[in-house]
N, C-alpha and C positions, 0 to 999 in steps of 0.2 A: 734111675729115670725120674726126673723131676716133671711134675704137673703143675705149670702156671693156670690157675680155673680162668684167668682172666682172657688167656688165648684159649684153651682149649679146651673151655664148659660145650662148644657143639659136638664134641667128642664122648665128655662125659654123662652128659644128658641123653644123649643117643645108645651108649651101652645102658643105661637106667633103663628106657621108654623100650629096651629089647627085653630085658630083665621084667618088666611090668606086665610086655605083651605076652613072654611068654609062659608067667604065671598066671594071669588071667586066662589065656587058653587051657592052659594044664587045669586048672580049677572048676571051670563050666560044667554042668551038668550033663547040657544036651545041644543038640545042634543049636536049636532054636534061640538060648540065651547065648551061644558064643557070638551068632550072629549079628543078635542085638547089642550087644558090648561092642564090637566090630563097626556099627555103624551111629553108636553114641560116642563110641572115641574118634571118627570122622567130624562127627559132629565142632568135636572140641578141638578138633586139630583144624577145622576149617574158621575157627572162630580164633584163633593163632594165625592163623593163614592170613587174617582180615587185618588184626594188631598187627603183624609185623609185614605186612607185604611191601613197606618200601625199604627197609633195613635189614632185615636177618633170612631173607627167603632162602637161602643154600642152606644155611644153618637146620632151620627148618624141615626143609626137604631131609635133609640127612636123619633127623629126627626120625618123622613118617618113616621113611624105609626101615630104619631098625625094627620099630614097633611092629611094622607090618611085617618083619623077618621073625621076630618073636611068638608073633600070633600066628604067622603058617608053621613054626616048627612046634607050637602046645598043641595047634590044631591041625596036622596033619591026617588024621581021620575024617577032619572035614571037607567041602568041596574048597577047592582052593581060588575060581573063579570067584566061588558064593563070598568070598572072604573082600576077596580082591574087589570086587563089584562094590560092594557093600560098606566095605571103607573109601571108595572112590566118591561115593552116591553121597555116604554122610560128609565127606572135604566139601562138596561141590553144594549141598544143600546149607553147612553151616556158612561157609563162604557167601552162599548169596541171602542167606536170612540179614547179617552184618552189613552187604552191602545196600541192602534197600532199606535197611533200617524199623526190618519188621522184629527182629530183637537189635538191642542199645546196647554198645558196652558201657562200661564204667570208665 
């Protein structure tokens, strides 16, 4: 099975960002910090959401899900709403920090 990364990096960046989520969950101490990790990697996924929303947004989207499939399966002890809310909250907050231009990218 041959991997072209030129077609199929949303594929391979996606098993990564599940890989990522779901050590970062395994690794958390306490509710408290998963949570906050949960909603500063909203953060940065919303600020990707802002760069790429007229070119790679499925790409993207497929991203997010893994990550979010990796962090409910480290964190399955956690609430799974509190998860789900919380990375939604940070997409939607870094997204409009970018759009109003109260943070700049580069």
């Amino acid at each position: 099975m041959d991997i072209n990364m030129l077609l199929d990096w949303p594929e391979v960046l996606a098993f990564a960002f599940l890989i990522i989520g779901l050590v970062m969950a395994i690794f958390t101490g306490n509710v408290f910090i998963l949570y906050t990790v949960c909603f500063l990697m909203g953060l940065f996924f919303g600020r990707m959401w802002y760069k790429l929303r007229k070119s790679e947004i499925v790409a993207l989207f497929l991203i997010i899900m893994a990550f979010f499939l990796g962090f409910l399966l480290g964190g399955i002890w956690a609430n799974v709403r509190a998860i789900a809310l919380l990375l939604l909250a940070g997409i939607l907050a870094g997204y409009y920090l970018h759009a109003k231009k109260i943070i700049r990218t580069i």
